[in-house]
N, C-alpha and C positions, 0 to 999 in steps of 0.2 A: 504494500500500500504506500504509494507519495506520500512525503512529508508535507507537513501544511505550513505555509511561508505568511506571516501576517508584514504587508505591506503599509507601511502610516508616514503619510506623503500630501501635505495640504496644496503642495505643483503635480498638477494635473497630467504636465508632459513627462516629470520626469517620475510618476507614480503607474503612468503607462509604457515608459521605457521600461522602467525596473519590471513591472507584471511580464511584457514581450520574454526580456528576457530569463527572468525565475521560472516561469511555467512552460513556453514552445519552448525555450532550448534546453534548459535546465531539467525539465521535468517533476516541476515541486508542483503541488496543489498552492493554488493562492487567495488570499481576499486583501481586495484594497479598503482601506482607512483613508478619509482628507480628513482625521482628527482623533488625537489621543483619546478623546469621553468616547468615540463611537468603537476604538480598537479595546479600552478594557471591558466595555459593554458586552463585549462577545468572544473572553478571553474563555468560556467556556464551551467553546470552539477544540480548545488544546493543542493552539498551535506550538511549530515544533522552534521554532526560532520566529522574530520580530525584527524587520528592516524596520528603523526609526527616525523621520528625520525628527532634528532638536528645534528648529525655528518655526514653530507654529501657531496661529490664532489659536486663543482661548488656552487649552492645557497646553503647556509645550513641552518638549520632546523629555527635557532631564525631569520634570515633574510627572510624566507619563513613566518614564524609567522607574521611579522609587515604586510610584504604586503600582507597577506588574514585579518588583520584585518583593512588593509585600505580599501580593498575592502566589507568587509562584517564585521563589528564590532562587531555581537551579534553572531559571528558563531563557536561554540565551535571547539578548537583543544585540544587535549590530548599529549603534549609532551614525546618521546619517549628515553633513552639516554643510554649507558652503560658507561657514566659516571654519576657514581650515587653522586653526591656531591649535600650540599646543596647550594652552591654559582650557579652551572649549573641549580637547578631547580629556586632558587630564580630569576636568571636571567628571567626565561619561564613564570614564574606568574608576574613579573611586565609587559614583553612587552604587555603579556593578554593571555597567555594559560590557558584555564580551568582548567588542570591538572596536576602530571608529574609523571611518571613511569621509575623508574632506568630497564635496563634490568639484568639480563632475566626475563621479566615481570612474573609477578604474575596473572595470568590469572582470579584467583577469587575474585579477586579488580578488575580487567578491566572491565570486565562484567558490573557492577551495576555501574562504574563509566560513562562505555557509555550511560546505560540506563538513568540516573540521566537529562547528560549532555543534550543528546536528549530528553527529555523532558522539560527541564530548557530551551532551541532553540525553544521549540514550542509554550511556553507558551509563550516568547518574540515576538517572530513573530504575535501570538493571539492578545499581547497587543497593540503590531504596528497596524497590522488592524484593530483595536478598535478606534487608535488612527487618524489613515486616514480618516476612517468612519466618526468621531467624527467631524473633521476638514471639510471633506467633505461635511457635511449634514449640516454647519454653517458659510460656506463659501456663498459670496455675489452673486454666482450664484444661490442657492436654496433658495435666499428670493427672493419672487413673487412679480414681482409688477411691472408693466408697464406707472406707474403716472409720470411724471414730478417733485412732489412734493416730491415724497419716491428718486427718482434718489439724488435729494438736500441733503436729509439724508445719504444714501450711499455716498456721497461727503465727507461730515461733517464726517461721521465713519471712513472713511481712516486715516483721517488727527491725529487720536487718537489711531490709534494701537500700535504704538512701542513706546510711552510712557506713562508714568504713570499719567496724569494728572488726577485727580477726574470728572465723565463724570453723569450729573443728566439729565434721559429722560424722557419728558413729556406726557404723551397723556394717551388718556381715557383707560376703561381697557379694553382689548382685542384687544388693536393694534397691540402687537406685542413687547412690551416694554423688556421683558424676552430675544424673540428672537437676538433683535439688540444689547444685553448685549454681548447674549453667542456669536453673530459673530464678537463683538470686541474682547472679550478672546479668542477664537478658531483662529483670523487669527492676533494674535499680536507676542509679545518677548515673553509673559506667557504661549503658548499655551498647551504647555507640565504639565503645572501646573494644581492647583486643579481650579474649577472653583464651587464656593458653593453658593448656594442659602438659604439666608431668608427672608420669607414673614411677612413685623413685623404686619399687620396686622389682621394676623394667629394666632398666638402665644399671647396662653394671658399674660399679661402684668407683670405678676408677675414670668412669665418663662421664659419670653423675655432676662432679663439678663444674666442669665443662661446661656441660649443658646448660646448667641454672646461670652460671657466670659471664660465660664464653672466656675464648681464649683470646693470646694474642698470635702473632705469627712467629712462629720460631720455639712455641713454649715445653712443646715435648716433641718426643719424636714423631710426624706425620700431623704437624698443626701449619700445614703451606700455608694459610693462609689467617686474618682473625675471622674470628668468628663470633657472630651478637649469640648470646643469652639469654633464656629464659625470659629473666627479667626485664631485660632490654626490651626486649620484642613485646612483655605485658605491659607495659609504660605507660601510667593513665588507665589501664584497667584491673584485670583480674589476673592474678595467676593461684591455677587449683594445683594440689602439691597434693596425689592422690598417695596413699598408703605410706604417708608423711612419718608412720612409727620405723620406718628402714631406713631411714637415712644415719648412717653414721656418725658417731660422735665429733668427727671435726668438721662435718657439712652442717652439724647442728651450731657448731658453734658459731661459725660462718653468716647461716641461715639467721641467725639470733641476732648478728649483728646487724647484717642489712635490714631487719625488721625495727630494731632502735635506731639507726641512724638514716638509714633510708639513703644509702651509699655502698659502693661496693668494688671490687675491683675485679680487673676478668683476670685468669689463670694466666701467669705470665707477666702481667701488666704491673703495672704503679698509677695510673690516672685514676683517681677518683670518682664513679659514674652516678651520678644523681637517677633514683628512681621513684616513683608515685605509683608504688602499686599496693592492690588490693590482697590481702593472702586470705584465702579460704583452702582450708584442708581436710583431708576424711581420714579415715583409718578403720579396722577391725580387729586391730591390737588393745586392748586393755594398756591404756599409756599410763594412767595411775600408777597400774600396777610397777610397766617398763619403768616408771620411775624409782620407784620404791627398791628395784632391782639392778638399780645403777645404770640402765640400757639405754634411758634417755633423760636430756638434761631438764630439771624440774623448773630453770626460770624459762626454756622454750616452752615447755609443756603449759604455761599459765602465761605465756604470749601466746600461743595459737588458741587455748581451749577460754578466752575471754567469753564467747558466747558457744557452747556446745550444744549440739542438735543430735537426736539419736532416732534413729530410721526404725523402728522396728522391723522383723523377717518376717517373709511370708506367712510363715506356720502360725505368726502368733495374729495374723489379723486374715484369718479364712473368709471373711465377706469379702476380701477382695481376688481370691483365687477366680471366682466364675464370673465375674467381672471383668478381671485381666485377661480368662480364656477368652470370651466376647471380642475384647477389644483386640489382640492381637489374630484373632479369628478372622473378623475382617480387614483390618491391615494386611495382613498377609496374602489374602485373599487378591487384593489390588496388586501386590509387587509381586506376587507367583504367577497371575492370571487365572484364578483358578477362581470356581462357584459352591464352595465345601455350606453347606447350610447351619451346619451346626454338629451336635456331638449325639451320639446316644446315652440311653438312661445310663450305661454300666459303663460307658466312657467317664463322664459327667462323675458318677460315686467316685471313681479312681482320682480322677484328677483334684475332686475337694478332700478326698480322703490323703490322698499324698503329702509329705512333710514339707517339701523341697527344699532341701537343704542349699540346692543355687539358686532360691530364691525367683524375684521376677525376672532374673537372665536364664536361668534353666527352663525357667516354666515357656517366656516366647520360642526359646530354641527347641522344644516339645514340641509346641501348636507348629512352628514351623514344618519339623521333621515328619509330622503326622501329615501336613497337605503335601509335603512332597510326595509321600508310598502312598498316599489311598487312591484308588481308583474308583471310590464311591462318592456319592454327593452329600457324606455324611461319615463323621470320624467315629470310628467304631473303639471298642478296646482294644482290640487285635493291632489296632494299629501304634497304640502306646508302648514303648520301650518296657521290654521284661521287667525290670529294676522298679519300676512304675505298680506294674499289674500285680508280683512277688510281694511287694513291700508291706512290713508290717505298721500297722495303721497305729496311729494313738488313738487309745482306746478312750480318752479324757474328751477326746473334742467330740465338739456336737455334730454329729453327722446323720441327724437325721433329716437332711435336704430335700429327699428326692416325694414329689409330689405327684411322681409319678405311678400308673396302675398298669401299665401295658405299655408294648415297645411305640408309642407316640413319641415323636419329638416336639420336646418346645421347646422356642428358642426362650434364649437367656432374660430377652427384655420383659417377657411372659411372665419367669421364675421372681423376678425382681418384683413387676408389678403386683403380683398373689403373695409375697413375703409382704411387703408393706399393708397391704389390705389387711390380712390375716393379723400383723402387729397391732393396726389399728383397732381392730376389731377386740382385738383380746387387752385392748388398753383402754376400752371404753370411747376411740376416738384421742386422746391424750397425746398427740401429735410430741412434743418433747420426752417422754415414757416410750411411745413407742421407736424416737431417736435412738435415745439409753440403749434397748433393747437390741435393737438392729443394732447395734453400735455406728451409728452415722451420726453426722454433722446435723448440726439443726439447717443449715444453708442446703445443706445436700438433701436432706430428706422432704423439703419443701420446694425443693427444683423436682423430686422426681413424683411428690403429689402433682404437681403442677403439668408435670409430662404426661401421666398416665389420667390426666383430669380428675381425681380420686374424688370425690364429694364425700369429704370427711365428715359431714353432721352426719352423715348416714348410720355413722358407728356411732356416733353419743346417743349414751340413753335418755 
């Protein structure tokens, strides 16, 4: 589709030259303006660049400039002027013209200067939905989780977006610990910043430093070149410091310093590198304890652990196991291509009955592995890994879920909305009693009334 070229040009002749040429040879879409009020009046248009001249009745051209770039900041104009002075153009690039051309334009500079600018527009606009995207998909609507005890955590997460306090999150691996990082960086002050991940215990021990620091050149053997750091590259944002209880006692010390002084030097170096970053850390180590046992240093341990957040595991919040099957049910379904409709009853018992020790990463890479081998439109237990089916169950949890009488299937959002009713129901209608009970959020339990239409007086007596 042609870019669309907004022409604003109060000479007549030279508003039909410029058209001749931006549209028959150029090949851009156009609309001409003889006046600033009639070009912002129609800036919902969404053109992709703005020929502007400056000298015109009524709005003129630099007054026209501010308010398209109050309306639209990243929207190139090309200033237009037969006053060709450097003081008239300098005025046009500081309010924020892309560019500025004295008349009688030079036609073979306009050209490559439109094309330039229209793609420099697209690429920003790329980077914007990169960045909605980004924020979108780590925003506290798309973490899943219907528990009472996750809603606690979402609590706890708000309370740390818009400052910098040091945030250390606990829980086993595969809670989720990454995720609740990147949806404090995605919805705080930082979010436009970098948001960098390292796993220290990934990285072996002797590159470890390296990596957080950078080097210089020449600093060990096979360092050709310098190299930025960790920190360097989080600069202004976040950096998560995953399984942060592995790092070694002289990377703690290190670590401890760049956190009090907010300075650092790279491996090799002597320059002193100023940094402004944010540390949020996770673990599944018991670090109290690591301290208590001399394994890690206890003023690090009360700089990272200033606000501590603790994930609970799967096992211990089971409303969210048939939830998570759901939700990664259909995700998956879009990225495999596949139309799996749901589980059967003796799937369904297995999978709420199971412990899963990997948590919500073992549990997606199950629903995965089940849509890759079934050849049915429907996950049976046959298709669940031995280890699954074998397992012996805790006998403590409530497992008596299944609402079923015969091999029906219903899907999940079915099982949800007959648990709520039936709560209600046995709560007199008591919408916060029957929260408790479900262990849900009162916000949650009043989105999925509201979804499934439930008409709660029905249940008061």
């Amino acid at each position: 589709m042609a870019k669309l070229v907004f022409i604003v040009d109060d000479e007549l002749a030279i508003a039909k030259l410029l058209s001749y040429w931006v549209k028959d040879k150029w090949k851009y879409d156009v609309e001409v303006f003889h006046n600033g009020e009639d070009a912002l009046k129609n800036l919902n248009l969404k053109p992709d660049i703005i020929l502007l001249d400056i000298m015109m009745p009524g709005l003129n051209g630099i007054e026209t400039l501010k308010r398209v770039k109050h309306t639209d900041p990243n929207l190139p104009v090309i200033m237009l002027s037969a006053q060709g002075s450097v003081e008239v153009a300098l005025d046009a690039i500081r309010v924020g013209a892309y560019d500025y051309f004295p008349k009688p334009i030079d036609l073979q500079r306009l050209e490559p200067a439109i094309k330039n600018a229209v793609k420099n527009h697209d690429l920003l606009k790329e980077l914007e939905s990169l960045r909605e995207n980004v924020q979108k998909e780590y925003s506290f609507d798309n973490i899943i989780s219907a528990d009472g005890k996750m809603q606690d955590v979402f609590r706890l997460v708000t309370k740390v977006l818009d400052n910098d306090i040091s945030v250390l999150i606990y829980g086993e691996s595969g809670t989720g610990k990454e995720l609740i990082s990147r949806a404090i960086h995605f919805n705080g002050k930082r979010k436009d910043k970098p948001f960098i991940v390292v796993n220290c215990a990934s990285i072996p021990r002797e590159l470890l430093e390296s990596e957080l620091f950078g080097h210089e050149k020449g600093a060990f053997t096979g360092a050709h070149q310098r190299k930025l750091g960790k920190f360097e590259l989080a600069n202004e944002g976040t950096l998560f410091l995953d399984e942060v209880g592995e790092l070694e006692m002289l990377l703690q010390a290190k670590l401890l310093r760049v956190i009090q002084e907010k300075e650092f030097e790279r491996v090799g170096g002597t320059e002193l590198i100023k940094c402004d970053v944010r540390i949020i850390s996770a673990t599944n180590r018991d670090l109290k304890t690591a301290v208590q046992n001399k394994e890690f240093r206890e003023d690090l341990y009360y700089r990272l652990n200033s606000f501590p957040i603790s994930i609970p595991p799967l096992r211990a919040r089971r409303g969210d196991i048939l939830v998570l099957s759901d939700y990664f049910l259909n995700t998956l379904n879009k990225k495999l291509n596949k139309k799996i409709k749901g589980f059967t009853k003796k799937a369904v018992k297995l999978i709420y009955d199971y412990n899963w020790p990997g948590n919500v990463r073992e549990l997606e890479n199950t629903i995965e592995r089940c849509l890759i081998i079934t050849d049915k439109d429907v996950i049976d237990a046959d298709e669940l890994p031995v280890h699954i089916k074998t397992a012996e169950h805790d006998q403590t949890a409530d497992v008596n879920v299944s609402p079923f009488t015969d091999d029906v299937i219903i899907p999940f959002e079915k099982i949800k909305e007959e648990a709520i009713k039936h709560a209600l129901k046995t709560t007199q209608g008591n919408i916060l009693e029957a929260a408790n009970k479900l262990q849900l959020g009162r916000a949650t339990i009043y989105r999925l009334i509201d979804r499934y239409k439930i008409d709660t007086k029905s249940f008061e007596l």
